[in-house]
N, C-alpha and C positions, 0 to 999 in steps of 0.2 A: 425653449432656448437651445437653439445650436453653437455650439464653442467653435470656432477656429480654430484651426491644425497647427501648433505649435511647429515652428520651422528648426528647434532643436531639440535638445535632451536637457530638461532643467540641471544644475547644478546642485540643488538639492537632491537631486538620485544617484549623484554620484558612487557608493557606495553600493546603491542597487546594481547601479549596470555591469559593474565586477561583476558580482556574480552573477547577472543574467548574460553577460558575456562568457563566463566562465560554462554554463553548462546547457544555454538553448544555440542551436543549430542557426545561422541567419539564414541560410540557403532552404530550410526545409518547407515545402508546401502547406504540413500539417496547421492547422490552429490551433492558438493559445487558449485555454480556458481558465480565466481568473473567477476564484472564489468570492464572489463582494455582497458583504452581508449591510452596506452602509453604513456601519461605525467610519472612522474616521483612517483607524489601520486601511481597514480595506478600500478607500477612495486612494489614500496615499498608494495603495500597490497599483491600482486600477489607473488613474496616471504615468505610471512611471513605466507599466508596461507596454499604455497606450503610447507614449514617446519613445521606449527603446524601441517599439515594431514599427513605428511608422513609415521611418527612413528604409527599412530595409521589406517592406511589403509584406511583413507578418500580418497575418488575420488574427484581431481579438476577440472572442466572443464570452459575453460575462456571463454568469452563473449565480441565481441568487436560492437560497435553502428559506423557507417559510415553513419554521419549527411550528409555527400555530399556539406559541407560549406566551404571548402577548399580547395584550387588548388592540395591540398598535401595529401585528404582525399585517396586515394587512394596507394597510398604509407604509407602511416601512416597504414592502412589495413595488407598489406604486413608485415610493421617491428613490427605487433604487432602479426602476424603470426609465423614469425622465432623466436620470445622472446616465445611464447609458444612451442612452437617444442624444443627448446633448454632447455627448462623443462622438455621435456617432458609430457606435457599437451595438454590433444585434446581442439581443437580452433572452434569458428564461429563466421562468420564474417555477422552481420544485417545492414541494409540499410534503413535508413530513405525516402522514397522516394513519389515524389508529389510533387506538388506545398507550397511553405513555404511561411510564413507570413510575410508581409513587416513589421508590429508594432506586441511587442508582441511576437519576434522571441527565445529568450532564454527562454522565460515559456513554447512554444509550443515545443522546443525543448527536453527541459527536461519529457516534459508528455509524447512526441516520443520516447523517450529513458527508460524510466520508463516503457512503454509499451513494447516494444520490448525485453524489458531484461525479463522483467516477462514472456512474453508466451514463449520465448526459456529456460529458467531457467524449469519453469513447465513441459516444452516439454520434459526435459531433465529427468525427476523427483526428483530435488533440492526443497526443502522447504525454504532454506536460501541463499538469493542473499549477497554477500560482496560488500561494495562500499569503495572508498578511499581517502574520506573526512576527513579531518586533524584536530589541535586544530586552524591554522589557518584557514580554512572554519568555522570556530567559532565563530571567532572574525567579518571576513566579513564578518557576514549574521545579526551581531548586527550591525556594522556599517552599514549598508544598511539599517536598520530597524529607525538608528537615521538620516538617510538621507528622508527618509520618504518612504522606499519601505515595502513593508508586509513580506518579507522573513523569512520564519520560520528559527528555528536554529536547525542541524543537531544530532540527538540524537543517542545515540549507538544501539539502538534496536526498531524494531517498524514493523507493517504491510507494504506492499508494498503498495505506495499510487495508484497504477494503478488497476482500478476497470472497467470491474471486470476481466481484464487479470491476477492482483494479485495477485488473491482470492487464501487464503492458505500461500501464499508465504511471509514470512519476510526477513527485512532488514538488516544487522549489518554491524556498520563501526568502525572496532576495533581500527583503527589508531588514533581514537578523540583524543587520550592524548600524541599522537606524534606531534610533531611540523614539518612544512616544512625543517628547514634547518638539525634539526637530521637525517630526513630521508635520504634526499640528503646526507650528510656525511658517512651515511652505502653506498649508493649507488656510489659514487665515489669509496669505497673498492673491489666492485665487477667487473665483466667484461662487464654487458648488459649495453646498454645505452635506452637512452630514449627522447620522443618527447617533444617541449616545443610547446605550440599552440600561434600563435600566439595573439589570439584572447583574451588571459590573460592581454595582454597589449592595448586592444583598448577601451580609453574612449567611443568610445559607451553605452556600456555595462556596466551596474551596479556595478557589481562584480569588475570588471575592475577597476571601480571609487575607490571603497570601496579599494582595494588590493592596491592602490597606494596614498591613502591614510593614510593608516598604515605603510606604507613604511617609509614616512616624518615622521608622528609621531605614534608611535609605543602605541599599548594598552598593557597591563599587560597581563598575561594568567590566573594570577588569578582570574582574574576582574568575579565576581561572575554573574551569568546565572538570568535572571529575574524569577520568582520561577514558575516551571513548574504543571499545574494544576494536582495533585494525582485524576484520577476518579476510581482508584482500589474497595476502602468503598462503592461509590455508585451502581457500577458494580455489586459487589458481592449481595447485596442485590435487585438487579430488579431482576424482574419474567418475562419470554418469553414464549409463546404461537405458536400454529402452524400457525397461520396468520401473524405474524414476529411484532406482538407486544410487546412494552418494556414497563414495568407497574411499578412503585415504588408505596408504602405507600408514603404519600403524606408529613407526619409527620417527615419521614425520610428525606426527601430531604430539607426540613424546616433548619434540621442541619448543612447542607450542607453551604462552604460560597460560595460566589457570583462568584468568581472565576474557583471554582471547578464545580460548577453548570452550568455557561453558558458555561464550555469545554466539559460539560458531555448533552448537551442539545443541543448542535451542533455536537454530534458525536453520540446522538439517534437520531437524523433527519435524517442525511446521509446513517445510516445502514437500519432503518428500512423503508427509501422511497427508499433506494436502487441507492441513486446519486450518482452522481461524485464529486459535489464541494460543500464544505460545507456552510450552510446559513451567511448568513452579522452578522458581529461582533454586527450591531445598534440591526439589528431586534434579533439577539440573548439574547443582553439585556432587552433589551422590555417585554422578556416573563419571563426572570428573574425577574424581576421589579414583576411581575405580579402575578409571585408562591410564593413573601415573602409575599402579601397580602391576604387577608383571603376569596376572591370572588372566586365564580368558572367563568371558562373560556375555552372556545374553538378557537383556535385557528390554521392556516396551516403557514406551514413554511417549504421553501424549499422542498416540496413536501410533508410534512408530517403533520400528523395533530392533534394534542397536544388537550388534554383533561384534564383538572384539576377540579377535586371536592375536596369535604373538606375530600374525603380517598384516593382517589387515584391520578397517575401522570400516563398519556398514552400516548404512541406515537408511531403511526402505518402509515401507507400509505393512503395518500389523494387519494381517489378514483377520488376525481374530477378534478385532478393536472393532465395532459396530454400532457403540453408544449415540455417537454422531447421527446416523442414519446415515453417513457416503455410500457405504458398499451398499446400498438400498439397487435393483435393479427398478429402471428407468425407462420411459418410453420415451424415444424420439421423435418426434414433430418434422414431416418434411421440411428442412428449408430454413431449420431454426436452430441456431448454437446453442450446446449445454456443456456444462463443464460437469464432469462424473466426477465426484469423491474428490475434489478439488484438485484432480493429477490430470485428467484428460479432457481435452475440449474437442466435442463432435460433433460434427453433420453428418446428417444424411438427407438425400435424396430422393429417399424413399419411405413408402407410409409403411406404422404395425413393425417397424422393427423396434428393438429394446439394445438396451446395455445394462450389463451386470456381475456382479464379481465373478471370477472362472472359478472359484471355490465350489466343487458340488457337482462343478459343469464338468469337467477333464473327460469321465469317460463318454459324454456324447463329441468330443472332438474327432475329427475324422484320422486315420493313422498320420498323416503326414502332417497334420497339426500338433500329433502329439511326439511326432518325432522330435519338429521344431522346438519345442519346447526343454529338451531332454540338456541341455545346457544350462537350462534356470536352475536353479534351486527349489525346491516344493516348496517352501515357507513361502517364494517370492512369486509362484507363480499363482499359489489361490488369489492373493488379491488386483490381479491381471486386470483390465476390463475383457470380456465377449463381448459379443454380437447375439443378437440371440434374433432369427426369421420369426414372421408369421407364423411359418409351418412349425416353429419351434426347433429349429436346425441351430447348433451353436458353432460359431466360426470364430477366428481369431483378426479376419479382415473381412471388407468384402466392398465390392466396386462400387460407388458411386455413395460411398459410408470415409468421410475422412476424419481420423482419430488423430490426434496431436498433444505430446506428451507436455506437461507444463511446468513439474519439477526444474530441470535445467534454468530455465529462462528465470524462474521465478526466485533461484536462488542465484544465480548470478546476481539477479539486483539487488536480493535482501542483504550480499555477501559485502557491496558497493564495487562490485567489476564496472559497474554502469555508471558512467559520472558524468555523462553527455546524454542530450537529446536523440533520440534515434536520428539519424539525418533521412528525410523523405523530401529528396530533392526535387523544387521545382521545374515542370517542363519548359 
Protein backbone atom coordinates (compact mmCIF):
# COMPACT_ATOMS: atom_id res chain seq x y z
CA UNK A 1 0.00 0.00 0.00
CA UNK A 2 1.14 3.45 -1.14
CA UNK A 3 -0.43 6.41 0.74
CA UNK A 4 -1.31 9.69 -1.10
CA UNK A 5 0.60 12.84 -0.50
CA UNK A 6 -1.32 14.69 1.83
CA UNK A 7 -1.83 18.24 0.07
CA UNK A 8 -1.38 20.00 3.84
CA UNK A 9 0.11 19.86 7.28
CA UNK A 10 -2.55 17.99 9.55
CA UNK A 11 -3.73 20.06 12.47
CA UNK A 12 -2.97 17.60 14.73
CA UNK A 13 0.93 18.71 14.34
CA UNK A 14 0.43 21.75 14.96
CA UNK A 15 2.57 21.99 17.95
CA UNK A 16 5.14 20.02 16.06
CA UNK A 17 5.62 22.44 13.38
CA UNK A 18 6.54 25.29 16.00
CA UNK A 19 9.26 23.75 16.65
CA UNK A 20 10.22 22.19 13.41
CA UNK A 21 9.79 25.74 12.14
CA UNK A 22 11.73 27.01 14.83
CA UNK A 23 15.02 25.22 14.31
CA UNK A 24 15.20 23.11 10.73
CA UNK A 25 16.31 25.26 7.71
CA UNK A 26 13.41 25.08 4.65
CA UNK A 27 16.00 26.25 2.10
CA UNK A 28 18.77 23.54 3.03
CA UNK A 29 19.48 20.53 0.64
CA UNK A 30 20.56 18.39 3.46
CA UNK A 31 18.20 15.24 4.60
CA UNK A 32 16.19 14.69 7.34
CA UNK A 33 16.90 11.47 9.23
CA UNK A 34 13.89 10.36 11.40
CA UNK A 35 14.48 7.80 14.19
CA UNK A 36 11.31 5.26 13.75
CA UNK A 37 11.46 2.36 15.87
CA UNK A 38 7.36 1.62 14.94
CA UNK A 39 5.71 2.28 18.29
CA UNK A 40 3.32 4.67 17.88
CA UNK A 41 5.46 7.95 19.03
CA UNK A 42 7.53 7.29 16.40
CA UNK A 43 4.83 6.94 13.39
CA UNK A 44 3.31 10.10 14.98
CA UNK A 45 6.96 11.91 14.34
CA UNK A 46 7.31 10.07 11.00
CA UNK A 47 4.10 11.78 9.71
CA UNK A 48 4.37 14.98 10.86
CA UNK A 49 7.83 15.31 9.39
CA UNK A 50 6.73 13.68 6.21
CA UNK A 51 4.05 16.70 5.94
CA UNK A 52 6.11 19.56 7.34
CA UNK A 53 9.01 18.47 4.33
CA UNK A 54 6.78 17.93 1.65
CA UNK A 55 5.56 21.35 0.76
CA UNK A 56 8.90 22.69 0.95
CA UNK A 57 11.07 19.67 -1.00
CA UNK A 58 12.83 18.38 2.25
CA UNK A 59 14.15 14.68 1.71
CA UNK A 60 13.13 12.12 4.52
CA UNK A 61 14.85 9.40 4.99
CA UNK A 62 13.82 6.86 7.92
CA UNK A 63 16.19 5.02 10.20
CA UNK A 64 15.17 2.04 12.04
CA UNK A 65 17.77 0.48 15.10
CA UNK A 66 17.00 -3.73 15.44
CA UNK A 67 18.24 -4.06 19.16
CA UNK A 68 17.95 -7.88 18.42
CA UNK A 69 15.92 -8.02 22.01
CA UNK A 70 12.94 -9.30 20.73
CA UNK A 71 11.53 -12.50 19.47
CA UNK A 72 9.52 -9.88 17.17
CA UNK A 73 12.61 -7.67 16.41
CA UNK A 74 12.69 -9.00 13.10
CA UNK A 75 9.28 -8.57 12.01
CA UNK A 76 9.06 -5.16 13.71
CA UNK A 77 12.03 -4.51 10.85
CA UNK A 78 9.79 -5.62 8.13
CA UNK A 79 6.52 -3.59 9.31
CA UNK A 80 8.68 -0.59 9.77
CA UNK A 81 9.87 -1.10 6.20
CA UNK A 82 6.23 -1.23 4.42
CA UNK A 83 5.26 1.97 6.73
CA UNK A 84 8.16 3.80 4.89
CA UNK A 85 7.40 2.33 1.41
CA UNK A 86 3.78 3.36 1.91
CA UNK A 87 5.24 7.00 2.23
CA UNK A 88 7.09 6.84 0.15
CA UNK A 89 10.38 7.17 2.07
CA UNK A 90 13.72 5.39 1.36
CA UNK A 91 14.26 3.04 4.57
CA UNK A 92 17.45 1.34 6.54
CA UNK A 93 17.27 -0.99 8.56
CA UNK A 94 20.71 -1.05 11.50
CA UNK A 95 21.43 -3.92 13.75
CA UNK A 96 22.73 -3.66 17.11
CA UNK A 97 24.84 -6.72 17.25
CA UNK A 98 27.39 -8.38 19.82
CA UNK A 99 27.23 -9.54 22.98
CA UNK A 100 24.77 -7.29 25.26
CA UNK A 101 24.96 -6.49 28.92
CA UNK A 102 23.51 -8.44 31.55
CA UNK A 103 23.22 -4.99 34.17
CA UNK A 104 23.09 -1.85 32.64
CA UNK A 105 21.18 -2.99 29.40
CA UNK A 106 18.87 0.03 28.63
CA UNK A 107 21.93 2.81 28.97
CA UNK A 108 23.98 0.43 26.74
CA UNK A 109 21.36 0.19 24.48
CA UNK A 110 20.44 3.65 24.04
CA UNK A 111 24.37 4.73 23.46
CA UNK A 112 23.91 1.63 20.66
CA UNK A 113 21.24 3.28 19.17
CA UNK A 114 22.44 6.94 19.52
CA UNK A 115 25.56 5.56 17.68
CA UNK A 116 24.11 3.92 15.03
CA UNK A 117 21.59 6.59 14.14
CA UNK A 118 24.30 9.05 13.99
CA UNK A 119 26.96 7.39 11.47
CA UNK A 120 23.96 6.37 9.04
CA UNK A 121 22.14 9.94 9.51
CA UNK A 122 25.93 11.51 8.69
CA UNK A 123 26.35 8.67 6.04
CA UNK A 124 23.41 10.00 4.60
CA UNK A 125 24.40 13.68 4.75
CA UNK A 126 21.53 14.75 7.47
CA UNK A 127 22.69 17.38 9.95
CA UNK A 128 19.42 16.85 11.88
CA UNK A 129 18.32 13.45 13.49
CA UNK A 130 14.28 13.67 14.53
CA UNK A 131 13.51 11.48 17.51
CA UNK A 132 9.89 10.88 19.03
CA UNK A 133 9.87 11.61 22.52
CA UNK A 134 6.67 13.04 23.93
CA UNK A 135 5.44 15.45 26.82
CA UNK A 136 5.01 12.20 28.44
CA UNK A 137 8.81 11.02 28.13
CA UNK A 138 8.79 14.31 30.18
CA UNK A 139 7.23 13.59 32.90
CA UNK A 140 8.94 9.94 33.08
CA UNK A 141 12.40 10.95 33.11
CA UNK A 142 11.39 13.27 36.22
CA UNK A 143 9.77 10.56 37.86
CA UNK A 144 12.77 8.46 37.45
CA UNK A 145 14.97 11.20 38.58
CA UNK A 146 12.63 11.28 41.98
CA UNK A 147 13.03 7.55 42.09
CA UNK A 148 16.63 8.19 42.36
CA UNK A 149 17.86 7.28 38.66
CA UNK A 150 20.13 10.23 36.94
CA UNK A 151 18.02 10.47 33.78
CA UNK A 152 18.27 13.47 32.12
CA UNK A 153 15.11 15.24 30.67
CA UNK A 154 14.46 15.27 27.04
CA UNK A 155 14.95 18.74 25.42
CA UNK A 156 13.65 19.94 21.92
CA UNK A 157 17.07 20.63 20.41
CA UNK A 158 20.64 19.75 21.34
CA UNK A 159 24.07 17.98 19.79
CA UNK A 160 23.88 14.24 19.24
CA UNK A 161 25.20 12.80 22.40
CA UNK A 162 27.11 10.08 20.41
CA UNK A 163 30.78 11.13 20.25
CA UNK A 164 32.42 11.39 18.14
CA UNK A 165 29.87 9.45 15.49
CA UNK A 166 27.82 12.74 16.23
CA UNK A 167 30.14 15.07 15.58
CA UNK A 168 28.01 17.76 13.55
CA UNK A 169 25.00 16.04 13.90
CA UNK A 170 21.75 17.53 16.09
CA UNK A 171 18.84 16.39 17.58
CA UNK A 172 15.26 17.71 17.54
CA UNK A 173 12.06 16.15 19.04
CA UNK A 174 9.31 18.33 17.95
CA UNK A 175 6.54 16.20 19.51
CA UNK A 176 7.71 17.40 23.35
CA UNK A 177 4.45 19.38 23.52
CA UNK A 178 2.38 16.60 22.24
CA UNK A 179 0.98 14.20 24.70
CA UNK A 180 0.73 10.26 24.13
CA UNK A 181 -2.87 9.93 23.99
CA UNK A 182 -3.30 13.21 21.31
CA UNK A 183 -1.11 11.47 19.29
CA UNK A 184 -2.70 8.04 19.33
CA UNK A 185 -6.08 9.90 18.60
CA UNK A 186 -4.79 11.40 15.15
CA UNK A 187 -3.31 8.06 14.66
CA UNK A 188 -6.43 5.85 15.06
CA UNK A 189 -7.91 8.63 11.97
CA UNK A 190 -5.27 7.19 9.69
CA UNK A 191 -4.89 3.85 7.94
CA UNK A 192 -0.92 2.72 9.24
CA UNK A 193 -0.73 0.93 12.30
CA UNK A 194 1.87 0.58 14.65
CA UNK A 195 4.05 -1.68 17.17
CA UNK A 196 3.43 -1.58 20.93
CA UNK A 197 6.89 -3.21 22.63
CA UNK A 198 6.41 -5.05 24.93
CA UNK A 199 9.16 -4.24 27.02
CA UNK A 200 6.94 -0.70 27.96
CA UNK A 201 5.27 -2.83 30.22
CA UNK A 202 8.08 -4.79 32.03
CA UNK A 203 8.88 -3.67 35.54
CA UNK A 204 12.39 -4.49 35.07
CA UNK A 205 13.07 -1.53 33.51
CA UNK A 206 13.02 1.97 35.00
CA UNK A 207 11.10 3.73 32.59
CA UNK A 208 8.61 0.85 32.75
CA UNK A 209 8.38 1.62 36.67
CA UNK A 210 8.10 5.26 36.15
CA UNK A 211 5.18 4.96 33.17
CA UNK A 212 3.10 2.94 35.36
CA UNK A 213 3.52 4.81 37.90
CA UNK A 214 1.89 7.83 36.42
CA UNK A 215 -0.54 5.70 35.24
CA UNK A 216 -2.12 5.31 39.01
CA UNK A 217 -1.45 8.70 39.69
CA UNK A 218 -1.07 11.09 37.07
CA UNK A 219 1.33 14.39 37.27
CA UNK A 220 0.29 17.63 35.67
CA UNK A 221 1.89 18.64 32.38
CA UNK A 222 2.37 21.87 33.63
CA UNK A 223 4.36 20.81 36.47
CA UNK A 224 7.23 23.16 35.70
CA UNK A 225 10.94 21.66 34.37
CA UNK A 226 13.70 22.06 37.20
CA UNK A 227 15.40 25.38 35.60
CA UNK A 228 17.80 24.40 33.05
CA UNK A 229 21.54 25.72 33.25
CA UNK A 230 21.66 28.89 30.28
CA UNK A 231 25.62 28.49 29.50
CA UNK A 232 24.87 30.64 26.22
CA UNK A 233 26.61 34.21 28.45
CA UNK A 234 29.57 32.09 29.35
CA UNK A 235 30.11 30.45 25.80
CA UNK A 236 29.98 33.63 24.20
CA UNK A 237 32.67 35.10 26.02
CA UNK A 238 35.44 32.16 26.09
CA UNK A 239 38.35 32.38 23.79
CA UNK A 240 39.53 29.04 21.76
CA UNK A 241 42.87 28.51 20.57
CA UNK A 242 44.26 25.91 18.20
CA UNK A 243 45.36 23.41 21.01
CA UNK A 244 41.48 23.06 21.74
CA UNK A 245 41.77 25.15 24.73
CA UNK A 246 38.72 27.09 26.33
CA UNK A 247 40.10 30.22 28.37
CA UNK A 248 37.49 32.68 30.13
CA UNK A 249 38.54 35.95 32.14
CA UNK A 250 38.50 34.56 35.34
CA UNK A 251 36.45 37.84 36.60
CA UNK A 252 33.70 36.92 34.34
CA UNK A 253 33.05 33.64 35.48
CA UNK A 254 33.02 35.00 39.14
CA UNK A 255 29.52 36.24 37.87
CA UNK A 256 28.46 33.32 36.80
CA UNK A 257 26.04 31.44 39.55
CA UNK A 258 26.83 28.02 40.80
CA UNK A 259 24.52 26.32 38.71
CA UNK A 260 25.48 27.79 35.41
CA UNK A 261 29.10 27.33 36.23
CA UNK A 262 29.29 23.71 37.22
CA UNK A 263 26.92 22.87 33.71
CA UNK A 264 29.46 24.99 31.85
CA UNK A 265 32.57 23.21 33.65
CA UNK A 266 31.48 19.75 32.93
CA UNK A 267 30.79 20.48 29.41
CA UNK A 268 34.62 22.28 28.97
CA UNK A 269 36.02 19.10 30.30
CA UNK A 270 34.26 16.80 27.91
CA UNK A 271 34.94 19.02 24.75
CA UNK A 272 38.24 20.02 25.19
CA UNK A 273 39.64 16.41 26.65
CA UNK A 274 37.54 15.24 23.85
CA UNK A 275 35.47 12.27 26.18
CA UNK A 276 32.50 10.60 26.04
CA UNK A 277 30.95 10.84 29.52
CA UNK A 278 30.98 13.87 31.33
CA UNK A 279 32.85 14.19 34.92
CA UNK A 280 30.91 13.41 38.47
CA UNK A 281 28.26 15.94 39.55
CA UNK A 282 30.73 15.72 43.33
CA UNK A 283 34.03 16.54 41.61
CA UNK A 284 32.29 19.12 39.39
CA UNK A 285 31.45 21.03 42.48
CA UNK A 286 34.48 20.79 44.08
CA UNK A 287 36.11 22.90 41.35
CA UNK A 288 33.17 25.21 41.57
CA UNK A 289 33.68 25.61 45.31
CA UNK A 290 37.19 26.46 44.43
CA UNK A 291 36.75 29.27 41.36
CA UNK A 292 34.46 31.37 43.92
CA UNK A 293 37.49 31.50 46.15
CA UNK A 294 40.22 33.90 45.53
CA UNK A 295 43.38 31.01 45.34
CA UNK A 296 44.74 29.89 42.31
CA UNK A 297 44.55 26.28 41.35
CA UNK A 298 45.35 23.32 39.16
CA UNK A 299 43.60 20.93 38.77
CA UNK A 300 42.49 17.43 36.16
CA UNK A 301 39.20 16.41 35.89
CA UNK A 302 37.84 13.84 33.57
CA UNK A 303 40.70 14.00 31.51
CA UNK A 304 41.08 17.64 31.41
CA UNK A 305 43.01 19.89 33.18
CA UNK A 306 41.72 23.11 34.74
CA UNK A 307 43.98 26.14 35.40
CA UNK A 308 42.68 29.12 37.51
CA UNK A 309 44.77 32.28 38.24
CA UNK A 310 43.56 35.55 39.57
CA UNK A 311 42.99 36.43 35.32
CA UNK A 312 42.26 33.67 33.80
CA UNK A 313 40.05 30.19 33.79
CA UNK A 314 41.68 27.29 31.31
CA UNK A 315 40.74 24.03 30.25
CA UNK A 316 42.51 21.89 27.85
CA UNK A 317 43.66 18.28 27.56
CA UNK A 318 45.56 16.43 30.38
CA UNK A 319 48.53 15.25 28.64
CA UNK A 320 49.02 12.92 31.36
CA UNK A 321 45.36 11.26 31.46
CA UNK A 322 45.85 8.01 29.11
CA UNK A 323 43.18 5.68 30.83
CA UNK A 324 40.90 6.21 27.82
CA UNK A 325 43.36 5.01 25.38
CA UNK A 326 42.93 8.69 23.12
CA UNK A 327 46.50 9.64 23.21
CA UNK A 328 47.07 6.01 21.77
CA UNK A 329 49.29 6.86 18.50
CA UNK A 330 47.28 5.88 15.32
CA UNK A 331 47.76 4.72 11.92
CA UNK A 332 46.06 6.41 9.20
CA UNK A 333 44.32 4.68 6.38
CA UNK A 334 44.56 6.58 2.82
CA UNK A 335 41.33 8.27 2.18
CA UNK A 336 39.58 7.54 5.50
CA UNK A 337 38.46 9.93 8.32
CA UNK A 338 39.64 9.37 12.00
CA UNK A 339 39.06 11.45 14.85
CA UNK A 340 42.28 11.38 17.36
CA UNK A 341 41.57 11.56 21.23
CA UNK A 342 38.32 12.90 20.21
CA UNK A 343 39.83 16.70 19.62
CA UNK A 344 40.99 16.18 15.90
CA UNK A 345 39.52 14.82 12.82
CA UNK A 346 42.21 13.66 9.88
CA UNK A 347 42.84 12.64 6.55
CA UNK A 348 45.30 11.70 4.84
CA UNK A 349 46.28 11.11 1.51
CA UNK A 350 48.82 9.15 1.99
CA UNK A 351 49.74 5.50 3.15
CA UNK A 352 52.21 4.29 6.57
CA UNK A 353 51.78 7.74 8.11
CA UNK A 354 50.44 7.84 11.90
CA UNK A 355 49.28 10.38 14.47
CA UNK A 356 50.28 10.66 18.00
CA UNK A 357 50.54 12.56 20.99
CA UNK A 358 53.85 15.13 20.65
CA UNK A 359 54.62 14.05 24.22
CA UNK A 360 58.07 12.26 24.00
CA UNK A 361 58.10 13.46 20.27
CA UNK A 362 59.39 17.51 20.88
CA UNK A 363 63.08 16.69 20.39
CA UNK A 364 62.72 14.86 17.02
CA UNK A 365 60.92 18.25 15.73
CA UNK A 366 62.80 20.00 13.32
CA UNK A 367 64.21 23.71 14.87
CA UNK A 368 61.53 25.72 13.18
CA UNK A 369 58.83 23.52 14.51
CA UNK A 370 60.05 23.86 17.62
CA UNK A 371 60.38 27.39 17.50
CA UNK A 372 56.60 27.56 16.45
CA UNK A 373 55.72 26.07 19.34
CA UNK A 374 57.64 28.24 21.87
CA UNK A 375 54.26 30.27 22.56
CA UNK A 376 52.29 27.04 23.80
CA UNK A 377 52.74 26.22 27.11
CA UNK A 378 54.55 22.72 27.83
CA UNK A 379 51.66 21.27 29.79
CA UNK A 380 49.61 22.16 26.48
CA UNK A 381 51.90 21.25 23.99
CA UNK A 382 52.62 17.26 24.95
CA UNK A 383 49.11 16.40 24.29
CA UNK A 384 49.31 18.22 20.64
CA UNK A 385 48.72 15.55 17.88
CA UNK A 386 52.17 14.84 15.28
CA UNK A 387 52.49 13.49 12.41
CA UNK A 388 54.71 10.82 12.45
CA UNK A 389 56.40 9.58 8.46
CA UNK A 390 57.07 6.08 7.41
CA UNK A 391 60.61 7.01 7.74
CA UNK A 392 59.66 7.94 11.22
CA UNK A 393 60.10 11.89 10.81
CA UNK A 394 57.82 13.76 13.29
CA UNK A 395 56.20 16.95 11.79
CA UNK A 396 53.52 19.22 13.21
CA UNK A 397 51.86 19.43 9.41
CA UNK A 398 52.29 18.08 6.34
CA UNK A 399 50.72 18.43 2.62
CA UNK A 400 48.19 16.31 1.45
CA UNK A 401 47.55 15.18 5.63
CA UNK A 402 44.39 17.52 6.84
CA UNK A 403 44.03 17.93 10.64
CA UNK A 404 40.75 19.76 12.02
CA UNK A 405 40.37 20.87 15.45
CA UNK A 406 36.98 19.81 16.97
CA UNK A 407 36.73 21.38 20.39
CA UNK A 408 35.31 24.60 19.23
CA UNK A 409 32.57 23.35 17.12
CA UNK A 410 31.72 20.86 19.60
CA UNK A 411 31.35 23.18 22.34
CA UNK A 412 29.60 25.71 20.70
CA UNK A 413 26.73 23.14 20.30
CA UNK A 414 27.04 21.53 23.78
CA UNK A 415 26.99 25.40 25.17
CA UNK A 416 23.38 25.90 22.76
CA UNK A 417 25.20 28.69 20.52
CA UNK A 418 23.42 26.48 17.80
CA UNK A 419 19.72 26.53 17.80
CA UNK A 420 19.33 26.21 14.01
CA UNK A 421 19.90 23.76 11.30
CA UNK A 422 23.05 24.46 9.73
CA UNK A 423 21.66 26.09 6.52
CA UNK A 424 23.17 24.02 3.18
CA UNK A 425 21.34 25.69 0.65
CA UNK A 426 19.78 24.17 -2.23
CA UNK A 427 21.34 24.80 -5.80
Amino acid sequence: MRLSPQPERPRDFAAADVLLDAHLSPTSAAPLAVAYSGGGDSLALLLAVAAWSRPLGRRVIVLHVDHGLQAASGAWVEHCRQTAEALGLPFQALAWTGDKPERGLPAAARAARHSLLAQAARAKGARVLLMGHTADDVLEARQMRRDGATTPEPRPWGPSPAWPEGRDLFILRPLLRSTRADLRAHLRRQPLTWIEDPANLDPTYARSRARAHLAQTPSPMGEPAARAADLRPLARIARHDATGTIVWDRRAVRSATSTDLARMVAVACLCAAGGVRPPRRGAVDRIVTRLAADGDFVATLAGARIVADSRVLQVSREAGEAARGGLATVTLAPGVSLVWDGRFEVVSDHPGWSIGPLAGRMSALAPASRQALRSVLPALRRALPALISPEGEVVLAAPGIAVQGLVQARFDAASGLIAQEPNEAAD
